[in-house]
N, C-alpha and C positions, 0 to 999 in steps of 0.2 A: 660596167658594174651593174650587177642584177639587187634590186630590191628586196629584203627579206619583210615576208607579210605573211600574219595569222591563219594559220588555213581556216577555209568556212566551217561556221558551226554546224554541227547537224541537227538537223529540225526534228522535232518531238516527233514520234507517232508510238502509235498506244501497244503495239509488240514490244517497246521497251518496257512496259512495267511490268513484266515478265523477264525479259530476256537479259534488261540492265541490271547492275549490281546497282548503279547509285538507288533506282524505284522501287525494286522487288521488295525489299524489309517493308519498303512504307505500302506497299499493295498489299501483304499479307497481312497485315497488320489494319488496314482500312476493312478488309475481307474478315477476320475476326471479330472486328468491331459491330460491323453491321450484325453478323451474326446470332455475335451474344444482346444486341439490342431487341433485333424479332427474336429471338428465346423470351428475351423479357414480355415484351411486348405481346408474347403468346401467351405465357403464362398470367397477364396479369389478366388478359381480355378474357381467357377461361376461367378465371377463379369471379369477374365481375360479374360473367354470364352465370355462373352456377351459383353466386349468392341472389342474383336476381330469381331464376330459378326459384329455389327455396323461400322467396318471400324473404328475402336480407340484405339489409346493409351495410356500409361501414359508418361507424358514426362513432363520436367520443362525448353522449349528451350524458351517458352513464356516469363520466367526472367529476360531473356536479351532483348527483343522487349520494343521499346517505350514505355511508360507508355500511352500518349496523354492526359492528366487530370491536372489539378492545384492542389495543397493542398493548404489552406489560412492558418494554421501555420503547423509550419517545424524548427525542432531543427537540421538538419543539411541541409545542398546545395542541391536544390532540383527544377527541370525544368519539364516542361510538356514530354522535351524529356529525360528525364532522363527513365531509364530502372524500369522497373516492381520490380524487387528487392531492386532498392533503394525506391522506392516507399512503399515499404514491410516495410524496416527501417525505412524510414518516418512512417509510422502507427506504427510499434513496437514500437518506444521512443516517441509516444505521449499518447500510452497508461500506458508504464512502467511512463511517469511523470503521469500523474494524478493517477495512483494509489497510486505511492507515496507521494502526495502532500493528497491524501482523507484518507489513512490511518494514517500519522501523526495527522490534523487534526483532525480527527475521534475517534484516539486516545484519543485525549486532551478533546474535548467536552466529550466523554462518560467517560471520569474519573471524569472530575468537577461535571458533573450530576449525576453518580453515587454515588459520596458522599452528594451533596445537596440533593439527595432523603432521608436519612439519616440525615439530617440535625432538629436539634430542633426546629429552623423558621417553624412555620406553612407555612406562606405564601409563601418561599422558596421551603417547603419539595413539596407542593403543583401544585406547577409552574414547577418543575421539574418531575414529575408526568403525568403534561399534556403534556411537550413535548414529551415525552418516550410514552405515549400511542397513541400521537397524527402523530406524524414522520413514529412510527415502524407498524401501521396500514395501511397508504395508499403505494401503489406501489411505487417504486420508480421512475420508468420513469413518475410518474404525475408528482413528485417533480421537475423532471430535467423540463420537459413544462411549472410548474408554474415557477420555477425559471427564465427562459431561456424567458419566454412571460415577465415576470415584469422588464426585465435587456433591451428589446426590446422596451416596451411602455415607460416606465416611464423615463426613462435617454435620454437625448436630443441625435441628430444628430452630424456629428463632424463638419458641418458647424455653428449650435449657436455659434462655438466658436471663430466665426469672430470678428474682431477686430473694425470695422465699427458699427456695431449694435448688440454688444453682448446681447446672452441668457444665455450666462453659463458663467463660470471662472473656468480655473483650480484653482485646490487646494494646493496652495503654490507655484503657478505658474510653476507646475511638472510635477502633476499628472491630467490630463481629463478623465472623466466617460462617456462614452459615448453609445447609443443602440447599437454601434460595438465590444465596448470590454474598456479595462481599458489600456489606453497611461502612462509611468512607464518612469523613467529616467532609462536607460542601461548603465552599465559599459562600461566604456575605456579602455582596459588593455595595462599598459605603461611599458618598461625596470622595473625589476625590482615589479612587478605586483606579481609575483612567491612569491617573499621570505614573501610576507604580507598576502599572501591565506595562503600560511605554517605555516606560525604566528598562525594564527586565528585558524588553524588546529591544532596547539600545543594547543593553547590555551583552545580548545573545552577538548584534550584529561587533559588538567590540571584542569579542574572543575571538570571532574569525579576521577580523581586521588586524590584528596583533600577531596570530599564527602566518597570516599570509606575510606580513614586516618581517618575524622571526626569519620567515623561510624565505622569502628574497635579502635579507642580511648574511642570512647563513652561506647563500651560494654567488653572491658577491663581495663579502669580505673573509667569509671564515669566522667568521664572530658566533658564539653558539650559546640563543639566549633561554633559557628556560622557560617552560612552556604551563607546567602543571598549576604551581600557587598564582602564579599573574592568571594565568585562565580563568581560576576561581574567585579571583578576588575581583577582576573585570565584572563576573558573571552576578558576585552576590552582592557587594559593598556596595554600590551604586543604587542597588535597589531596595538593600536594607534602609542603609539610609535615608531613601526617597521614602520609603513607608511610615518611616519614626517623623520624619517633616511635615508628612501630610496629619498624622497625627494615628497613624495606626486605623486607614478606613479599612481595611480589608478582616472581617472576623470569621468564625469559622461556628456551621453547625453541626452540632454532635448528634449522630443515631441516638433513640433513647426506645426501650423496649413498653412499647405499651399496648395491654392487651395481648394479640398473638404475633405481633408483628413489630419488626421497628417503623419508628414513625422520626422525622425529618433525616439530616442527613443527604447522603447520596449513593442510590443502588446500583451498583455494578454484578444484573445478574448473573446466574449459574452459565445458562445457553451463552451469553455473550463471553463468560470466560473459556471455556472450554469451547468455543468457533476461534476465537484469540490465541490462546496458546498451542492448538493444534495446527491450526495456520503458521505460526511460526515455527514452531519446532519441525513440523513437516518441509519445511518450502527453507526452511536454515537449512538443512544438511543438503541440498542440490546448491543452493548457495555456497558452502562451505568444500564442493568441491569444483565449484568455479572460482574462487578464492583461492583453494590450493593449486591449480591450474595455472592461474593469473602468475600465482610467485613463482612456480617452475619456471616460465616463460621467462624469467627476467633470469641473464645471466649470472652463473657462479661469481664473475670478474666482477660486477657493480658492488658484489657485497663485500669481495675480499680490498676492492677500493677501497669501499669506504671505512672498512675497519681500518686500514692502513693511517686515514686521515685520524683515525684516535677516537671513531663515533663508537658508542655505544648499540647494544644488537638493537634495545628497544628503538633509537634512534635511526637505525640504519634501516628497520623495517617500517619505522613511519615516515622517514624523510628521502630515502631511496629505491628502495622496492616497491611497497603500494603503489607510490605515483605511476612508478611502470607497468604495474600489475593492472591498474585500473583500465590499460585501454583494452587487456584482454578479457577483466572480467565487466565490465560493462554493458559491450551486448547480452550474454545470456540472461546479465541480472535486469532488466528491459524485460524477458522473456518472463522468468521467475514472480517479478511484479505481475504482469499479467495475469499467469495463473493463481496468482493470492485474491484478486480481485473477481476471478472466474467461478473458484473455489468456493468462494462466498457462500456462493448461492445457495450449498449444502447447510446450510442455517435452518433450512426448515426442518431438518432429522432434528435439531434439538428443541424447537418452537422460537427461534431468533428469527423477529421479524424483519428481514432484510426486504429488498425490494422483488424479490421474488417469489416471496412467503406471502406478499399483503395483495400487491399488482398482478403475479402470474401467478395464486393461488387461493386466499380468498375473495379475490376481488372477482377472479373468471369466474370462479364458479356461481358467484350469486347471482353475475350480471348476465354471462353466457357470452360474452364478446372475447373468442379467444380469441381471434384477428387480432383484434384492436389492442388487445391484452399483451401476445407475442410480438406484435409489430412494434409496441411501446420499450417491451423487454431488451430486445434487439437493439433499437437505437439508444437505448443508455449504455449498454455494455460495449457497444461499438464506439459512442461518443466517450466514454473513460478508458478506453482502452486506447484511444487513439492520442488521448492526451496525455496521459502515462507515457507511451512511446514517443511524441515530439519534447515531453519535458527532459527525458533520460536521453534523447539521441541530442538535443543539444547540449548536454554536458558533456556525452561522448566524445561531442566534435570540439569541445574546449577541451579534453584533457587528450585528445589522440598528439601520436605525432606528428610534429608539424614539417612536411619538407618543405625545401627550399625548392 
């Protein structure tokens, strides 16, 4: 009887990392690497050598120098002599709100549109058609000019709102429209102001705690609980309540016209509205046919199922289709976020000081460090860009399908 035994390994030598399949990806790939490292490494030693050269350096001591510049809005304390870096945060948190504020939005218009293009109304399916080819064709900086020129000519000055010879009226004697921007009653926040924002923040988390029970009832017993007035009463009673117990600390200040201008209040200028709503309206209709996309994907059969089971359309499209639709439209809308965010930056055609208007434009030009200026630019739009994509791909990977 003869022994069965492992035949010899064969011994490394370096023609394999060429000639094997197991090494070659990983050779080609080591041979890339180093590559693009001396690219780097070339490029950065000749831009060192040539600012040395020129009597220059990199430096960020400009950060703390004066600013000398106004911003007209400004979500935190903010002077002409305030430093170049708060300056920087001044532009950071005006671009993170309006991107936030155009992608919510955005969201919402390109869902309704993406289902009305789908919709059995002619003249609906129609109307929605032309906004989606009519929005996602023209540039979006026209949008923000048209928008930004029609909020300039067409809406009066904030002296019409004189009281002597009026041309205008607020609107519920609160809100003023005016070519400057839109005048808002602003919170008060009084003792007690805390526990009624927590309220409402419980309350926000108890309408999704409730839909998700609805929706795991519904597809373990068949039980179908309604969704609309419990959502709202979750969302408001808890927190009305909670306001009238504290004793009512939350008050509200009203714009009041004095002089040429209003005075308290809260400004929501012209530039930021029109960067807002062309942002959305623009970046909704590429949305609204990743939406419509999404629902085609999902089979005729899911919906004549579920009609079978006695559901209603509205019900069949928020409880059957969406869910399915979202794994296809979720990567593009990842994509779509990004360019809302990207888009921003065109704030400076209206004078909306984002972080590109104050850091990559008048901050370069007074200080003269465009290095240090673009290389700033750069890693903010790469570090929110990067975060945007891991917060949206792990939802992705909670709502894709799950194989076994």
């Amino acid at each position: 009887m003869t022994a069965l035994t492992d035949p010899p390994k064969e011994s490394f030598r370096l023609s394999m990392l060429i000639n094997d399949t197991r090494y070659r990806s990983l050779t080609f790939q080591a041979i890339a690497l180093l590559v693009l490292i001396s690219a780097v490494a070339y490029l950065a030693s000749n831009l060192m050598a040539n600012l040395a050269a020129a009597g220059l350096n990199i430096s960020y001591d400009f950060l703390g120098d004066p600013a000398g510049y106004d911003i007209n809005q400004t979500l935190i304390g903010y002077t002409s002599q305030s430093a170049h870096l708060q300056a920087a945060w001044v532009g950071i948190l005006n671009t993170l709100l309006v991107a936030f504020l155009a992608c919510i939005t955005a969201t919402i218009l390109g869902v309704f549109a993406g289902v009305m293009r789908l919709s059995n109304n002619w003249l609906v399916r129609k109307l929605m058609s032309g906004y989606v080819e009519i929005f996602r064709n023209i540039p979006v900086l026209i949008w923000i000019l048209i928008i930004y020129a029609i909020m300039t000519v067409s809406l009066p000055a904030p002296n019409a709102f004189r009281g002597d010879s009026p041309e205008s009226t607020m609107l519920l004697d609160s809100f003023a429209f005016t070519n400057r921007g839109i005048y808002i009653p602003s919170p008060i926040w009084g003792a007690g102001s805390i526990v009624v924002v927590l309220t409402f923040v419980a309350s926000i988390i108890g309408v999704f705690a409730y839909r998700r029970y609805a929706k795991k009832l519904l597809f373990s017993t068949g039980k179908l609980l309604p969704m609309g007035w419990p959502s709202l009463a979750i969302l408001f009673v808890p927190t009305i309540l909670m306001f009238f117990i504290m004793g009512q600390p939350i008050t509200l200040d009203y714009p009041e016209l004095k002089g040429f201008n209003f005075r308290g209040g809260l400004k929501i200028g012209a530039p930021l509205i029109a960067l807002w709503v062309a942002l959305s309206v623009y970046t909704g209709a590429f949305i609204a046919e990743n939406v419509r996309a999404g629902i085609l994907a999902v089979s005729k059969g899911q919906t004549e199922a579920a009609a079978a089971l006695g559901l209603r359309p509205g019900r069949i499209m928020n409880l059957v289709v969406l869910p399915q639709a979202l794994r296809v439209i979720i990567p593009p809308l990842i994509s779509q976020y990004l360019n809302i965010t990207k888009n921003s930056s065109l704030a400076i055609a209206v004078g909306y000081a984002d972080i590109t208007a104050t850091l990559g434009g008048i901050t370069l030009n007074q200080t003269g460090r465009a290095i240090e200026c673009v290389l700033l630019l750069m890693l903010f739009y790469l570090v929110i860009s990067l975060g945007i994509s891991a917060i949206m791909n792990t939802y992705n990977n909670a709502v894709k399908l799950k194989e076994r």
